[in-house]
N, C-alpha and C positions, 0 to 999 in steps of 0.2 A: 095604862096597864098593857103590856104588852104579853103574849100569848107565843107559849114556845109552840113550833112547829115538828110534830114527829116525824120521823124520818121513817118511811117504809124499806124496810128490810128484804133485800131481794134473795128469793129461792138459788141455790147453783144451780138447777134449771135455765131460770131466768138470766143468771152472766153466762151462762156457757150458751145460749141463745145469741145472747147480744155480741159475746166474741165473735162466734161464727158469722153472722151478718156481718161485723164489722172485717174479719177476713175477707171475704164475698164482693165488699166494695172494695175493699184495696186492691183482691185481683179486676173486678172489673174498669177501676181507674188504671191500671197496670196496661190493662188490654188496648184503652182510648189512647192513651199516654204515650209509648212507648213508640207506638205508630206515625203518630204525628208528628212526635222530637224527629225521627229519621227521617220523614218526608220535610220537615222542617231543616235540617241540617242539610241536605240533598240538595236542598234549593241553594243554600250558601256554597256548597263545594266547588270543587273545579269539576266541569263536565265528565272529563277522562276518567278521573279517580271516581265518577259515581258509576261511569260505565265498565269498570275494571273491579267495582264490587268492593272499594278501599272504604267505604263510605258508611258510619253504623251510627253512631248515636252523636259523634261531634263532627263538624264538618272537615276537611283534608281541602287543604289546597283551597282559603276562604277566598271566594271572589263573588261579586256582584253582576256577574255577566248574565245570570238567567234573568235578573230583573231588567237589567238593561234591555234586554231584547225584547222583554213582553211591554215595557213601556216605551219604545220604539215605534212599535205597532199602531198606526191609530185605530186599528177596533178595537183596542181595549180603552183608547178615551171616548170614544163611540158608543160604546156598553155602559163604561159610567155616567155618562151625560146622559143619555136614555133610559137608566135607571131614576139618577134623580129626576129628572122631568116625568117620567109617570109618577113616583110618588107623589114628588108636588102635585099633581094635576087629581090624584088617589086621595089627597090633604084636604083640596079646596073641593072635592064632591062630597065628604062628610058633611 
């Protein structure tokens, strides 16, 4: 036998609530979002065009050179190699 489930019936109170929150998140993903595409694109552009302000939500002029240069660096394979090794070392003291 199966057994129907009643459906609670929501106030307009209650959706004009839930719109509103659900506005609330869209701007606050808006606010995380938005910020980071442009720092994110930034990264891909050509230096010039990010320093001339050409640069907003897709990248100009797509190069790989800012990565090149940070993985050039060995402190940044120094940072990652000393990261993993303290966690490891974080793992096996648990």
């Amino acid at each position: 036998m199966v057994m129907e489930q009643k459906k609670i019936k929501e106030t307009l109170s209650e959706r004009v609530f839930t719109w509103v929150i659900y506005g609330i998140l869209i701007v606050f993903c808006a606010l995380i979002l938005f910020p980071l595409l442009h720092i994110i694109s930034g990264s891909f552009s050509d230096p010039m065009a990010l320093l001339r302000g050409e640069v907003s939500f897709l990248p100009k002029g797509f190069t790989l050179t800012m990565y090149e240069k940070v993985f050039k660096d060995d402190s940044i394979w120094r940072a990652i190699a000393t990261r993993f090794f303290t966690r490891y070392l974080e793992r096996l003291s648990v």
